[in-house]
C-alpha positions in Angstrom: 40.4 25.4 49.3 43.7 23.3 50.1 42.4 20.7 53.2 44.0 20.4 56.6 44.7 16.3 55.1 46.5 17.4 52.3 48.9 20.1 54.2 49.9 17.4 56.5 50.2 14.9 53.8 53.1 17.7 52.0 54.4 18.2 55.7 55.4 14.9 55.9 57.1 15.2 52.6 58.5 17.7 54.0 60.4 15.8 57.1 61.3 13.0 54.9 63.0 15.0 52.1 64.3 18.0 54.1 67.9 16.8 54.6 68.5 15.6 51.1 70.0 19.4 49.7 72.8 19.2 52.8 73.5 15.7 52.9 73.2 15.0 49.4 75.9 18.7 48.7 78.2 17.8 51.0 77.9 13.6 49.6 78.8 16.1 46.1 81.5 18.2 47.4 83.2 15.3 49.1 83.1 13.7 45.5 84.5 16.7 44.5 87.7 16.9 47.1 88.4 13.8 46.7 88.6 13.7 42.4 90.8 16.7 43.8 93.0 14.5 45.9 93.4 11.7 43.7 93.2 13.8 40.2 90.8 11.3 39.2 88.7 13.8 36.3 86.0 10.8 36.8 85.3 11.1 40.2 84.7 15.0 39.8 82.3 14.9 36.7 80.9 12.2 39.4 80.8 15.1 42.0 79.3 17.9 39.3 76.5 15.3 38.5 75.6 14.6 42.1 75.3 18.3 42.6 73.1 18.5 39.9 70.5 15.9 40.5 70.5 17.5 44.2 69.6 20.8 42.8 66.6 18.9 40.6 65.9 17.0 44.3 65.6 20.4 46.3 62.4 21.7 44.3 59.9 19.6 46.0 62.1 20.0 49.8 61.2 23.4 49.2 57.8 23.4 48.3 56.7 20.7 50.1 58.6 23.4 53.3 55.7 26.3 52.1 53.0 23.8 52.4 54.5 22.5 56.0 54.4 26.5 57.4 50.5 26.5 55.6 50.0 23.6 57.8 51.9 25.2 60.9 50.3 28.4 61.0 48.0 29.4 63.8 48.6 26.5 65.5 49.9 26.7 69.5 53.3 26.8 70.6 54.5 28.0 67.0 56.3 30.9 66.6 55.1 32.9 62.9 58.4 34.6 63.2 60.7 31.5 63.8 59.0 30.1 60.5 59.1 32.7 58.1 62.8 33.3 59.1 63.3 29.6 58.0 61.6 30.2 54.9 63.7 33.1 54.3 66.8 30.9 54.8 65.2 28.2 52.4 64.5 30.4 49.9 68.1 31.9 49.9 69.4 28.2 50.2 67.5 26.8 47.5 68.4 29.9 44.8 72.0 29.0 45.8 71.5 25.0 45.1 70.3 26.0 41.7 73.1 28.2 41.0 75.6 25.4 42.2 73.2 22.9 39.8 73.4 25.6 36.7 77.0 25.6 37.1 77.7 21.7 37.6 75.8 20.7 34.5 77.9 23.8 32.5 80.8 22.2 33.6 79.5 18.8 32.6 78.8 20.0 29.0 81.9 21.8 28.4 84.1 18.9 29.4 81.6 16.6 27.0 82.7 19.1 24.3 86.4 20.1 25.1 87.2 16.7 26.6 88.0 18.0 29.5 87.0 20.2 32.8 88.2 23.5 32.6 89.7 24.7 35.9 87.4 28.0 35.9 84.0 26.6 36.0 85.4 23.6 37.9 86.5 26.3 41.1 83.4 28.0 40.1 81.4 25.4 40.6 83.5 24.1 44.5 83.6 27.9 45.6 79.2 27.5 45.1 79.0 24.0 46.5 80.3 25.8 49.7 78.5 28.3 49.9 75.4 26.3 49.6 76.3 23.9 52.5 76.2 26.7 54.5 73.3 28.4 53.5 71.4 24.7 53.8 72.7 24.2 56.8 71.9 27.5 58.2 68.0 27.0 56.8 67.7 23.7 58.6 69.2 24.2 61.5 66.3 27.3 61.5 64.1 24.9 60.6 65.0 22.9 64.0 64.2 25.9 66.3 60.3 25.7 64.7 59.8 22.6 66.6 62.5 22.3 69.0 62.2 25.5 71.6 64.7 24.4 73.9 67.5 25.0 71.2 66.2 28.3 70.1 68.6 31.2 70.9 70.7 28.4 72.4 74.2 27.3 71.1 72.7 26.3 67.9 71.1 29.4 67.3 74.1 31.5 65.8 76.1 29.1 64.2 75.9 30.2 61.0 75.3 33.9 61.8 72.0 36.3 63.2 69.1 33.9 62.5 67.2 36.7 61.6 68.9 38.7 59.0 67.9 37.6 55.8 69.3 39.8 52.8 66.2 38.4 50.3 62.8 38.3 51.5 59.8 36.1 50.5 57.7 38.9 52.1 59.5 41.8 50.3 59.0 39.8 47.2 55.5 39.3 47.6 55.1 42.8 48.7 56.8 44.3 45.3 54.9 42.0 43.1 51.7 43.2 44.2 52.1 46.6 44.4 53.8 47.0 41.0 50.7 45.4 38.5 53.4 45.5 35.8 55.5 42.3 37.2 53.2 40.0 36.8 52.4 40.5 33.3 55.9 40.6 32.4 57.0 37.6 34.5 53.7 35.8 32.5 55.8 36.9 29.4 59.3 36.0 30.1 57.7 32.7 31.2 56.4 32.1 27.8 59.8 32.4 26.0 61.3 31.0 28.4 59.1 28.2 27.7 59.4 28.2 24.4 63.5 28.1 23.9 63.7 25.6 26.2 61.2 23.4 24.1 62.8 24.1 20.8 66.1 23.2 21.9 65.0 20.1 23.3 62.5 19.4 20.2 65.4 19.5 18.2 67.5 17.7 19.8 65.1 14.6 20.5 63.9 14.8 17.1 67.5 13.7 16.1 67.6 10.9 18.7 64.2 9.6 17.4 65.6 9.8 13.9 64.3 12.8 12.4 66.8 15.3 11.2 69.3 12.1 9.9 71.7 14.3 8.2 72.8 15.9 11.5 75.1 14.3 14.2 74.3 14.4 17.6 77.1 16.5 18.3 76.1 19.5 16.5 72.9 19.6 18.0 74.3 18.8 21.6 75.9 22.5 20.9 72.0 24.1 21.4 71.7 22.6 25.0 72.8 25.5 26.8 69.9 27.7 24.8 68.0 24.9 26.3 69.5 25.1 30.0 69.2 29.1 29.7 65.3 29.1 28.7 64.5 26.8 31.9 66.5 29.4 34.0 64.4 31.9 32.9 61.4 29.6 33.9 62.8 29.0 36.8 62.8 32.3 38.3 59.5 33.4 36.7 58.2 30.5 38.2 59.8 31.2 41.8 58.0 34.6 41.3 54.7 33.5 40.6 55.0 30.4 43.8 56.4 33.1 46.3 53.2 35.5 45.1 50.3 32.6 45.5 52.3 29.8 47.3 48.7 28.2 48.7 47.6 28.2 45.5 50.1 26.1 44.3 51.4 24.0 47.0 47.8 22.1 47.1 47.4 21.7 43.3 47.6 18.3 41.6 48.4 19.8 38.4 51.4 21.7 39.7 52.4 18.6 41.6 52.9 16.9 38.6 54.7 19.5 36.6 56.9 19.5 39.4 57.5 15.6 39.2 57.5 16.1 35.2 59.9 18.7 35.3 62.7 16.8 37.4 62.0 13.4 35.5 62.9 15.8 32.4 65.6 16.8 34.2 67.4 14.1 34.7 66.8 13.4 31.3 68.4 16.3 30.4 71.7 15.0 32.5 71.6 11.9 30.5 71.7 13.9 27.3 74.8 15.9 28.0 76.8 13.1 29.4 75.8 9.9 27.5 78.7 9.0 25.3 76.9 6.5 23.1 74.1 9.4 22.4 77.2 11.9 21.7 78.7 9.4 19.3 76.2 9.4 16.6 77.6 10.5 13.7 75.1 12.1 10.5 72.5 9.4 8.9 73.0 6.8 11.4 70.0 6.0 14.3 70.5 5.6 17.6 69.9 2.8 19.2 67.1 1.9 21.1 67.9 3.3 24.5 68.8 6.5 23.0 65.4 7.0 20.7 63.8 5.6 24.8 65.8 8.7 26.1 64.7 11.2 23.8 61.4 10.0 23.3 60.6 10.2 27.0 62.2 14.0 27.1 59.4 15.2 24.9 56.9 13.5 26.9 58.1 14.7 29.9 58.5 18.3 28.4 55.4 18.2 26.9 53.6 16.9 30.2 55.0 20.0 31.9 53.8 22.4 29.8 50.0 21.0 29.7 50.0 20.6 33.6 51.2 24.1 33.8 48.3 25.0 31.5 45.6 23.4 33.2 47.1 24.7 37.0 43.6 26.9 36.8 41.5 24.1 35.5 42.6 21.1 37.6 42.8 20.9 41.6 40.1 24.8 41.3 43.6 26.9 42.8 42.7 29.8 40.8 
């Protein structure tokens, strides 16, 4: 059973790290507006990548926010409703950061490709950023009414519309899962492939770093990454399925806490891949040089690592 100790410990997490998704968007869309400005094509693939690494930062805001309400709960002068409203909102605000993530790093490896960003997935990409500001903003600002009654239903309140309309649920979603046994078992399976393609493309493409698979550029296996991006989507949401489900049973796991810390060392890793020109450079039966075998040596760990901590999430820290 998760202890009082360690739901404050992830609280405090919490209240440290929960302002990084808006500050660290808006620090990404003003990047953005201002590569606009200026035309300066470095200062927006600066913007893309900032949005990016925020997406990869927002995981543990958001779980570290479910282990803060396990902490919460039952305790005087804390409204239930006010916190599962804000978890609504965080759930809804972090699906969008990921999106707005997806869509930067897309636009980051077609311009790596092409040469250069192409004006669909660049407005693509500025129409999501601001529509995640303000579905961060509106979660926090929920998030202030938890502790701060005096602003609840005050000014604050409606800012960014009824604070208790919420068109995806956590509840509802927790609800379905449980009543339909077939979800589950699916999810378990989409997991697994999802698993699986993401590995393979990144096996491969380490491999070549390393210096394995000589007679290949790196430029023809940079072409797979997407395969790779599209197979952690996949895990992604299986994996948002399973948390909302059995939150408690995750949110006080050691072995989930490391996949989590695994998984966004491996993505940033995975940034470095797609925009690293020295990497992209290699041309067939040469090695790369000692950073890049570093790089892609450290990917398969980090892959690797999540994969066996997501194994043993039964085995170590007794959650199931």
């Amino acid at each position: 059973m998760p202890t009082l100790a360690n739901q404050a410990d992830l609280a405090h997490i919490h209240l440290l790290l929960n302002h990084f998704p808006t500050i660290g968007t808006i620090l990404g869309l003003g990047l953005f507006l201002l590569g606009f400005i200026r035309k300066d094509v470095h200062l927006k693939k600066a913007s893309f990548e900032v949005i990016f690494l925020i997406a990869l930062a927002t995981m543990p805001v958001y779980i570290s926010g479910n282990a803060a309400a396990e902490a919460l709960s039952g305790e005087s002068g804390i409204s239930e409703a006010a916190i599962a409203v804000h978890n609504d909102a965080a759930l809804v605000s972090f699906i969008m950061m990921q999106i707005a993530g997806f869509f930067a790093w897309l636009a980051l490896w077609r311009m790596r490709r092409t040469g250069r960003l192409t004006s669909g997935l660049t407005y693509t990409v500025l129409v999501l950023t601001v529509l995640t500001i303000a579905a961060v903003s509106r979660a926090a600002n929920l998030g202030g009414d938890i502790r701060h009654p005096e602003i609840e239903g005050g000014q604050y309140a409606g800012l960014f519309g009824d604070p208790g309309v919420s068109f995806l649920s956590a509840a509802e979603i927790k609800n379905y899962v449980l009543q339909n046994p077939y979800v589950w078992p699916a999810c378990e399976t989409l997991h697994f492939l999802g698993m699986s393609l993401m590995f393979g493309v990144l096996m491969v493409v380490n491999l070549r770093l390393i210096g394995w698979l000589p007679g290949m550029s790196f430029a023809s296996v940079h072409r797979l990454l997407p395969f790779g991006l599209i197979g952690f989507s996949i895990n992604f949401v299986t994996g948002m399925v399973f948390f909302i489900v059995a939150s408690e049973q995750y949110t006080q796991n050691v072995s989930f806490h490391w996949k989590v810390a695994l998984m966004i060392l491996a993505g940033v890793d995975y940034l470095v891949l797609t925009v690293h020109d020295e990497t992209w450079a290699l041309p067939p039966m040469n090695e790369a040089p000692l950073l890049a075998k570093l790089l892609g040596a450290s990917a398969l760990a980090f892959t690797v690592g999540v994969m066996y901590f997501g194994r043993m999430l039964p085995f170590i820290g007794d959650a199931f």
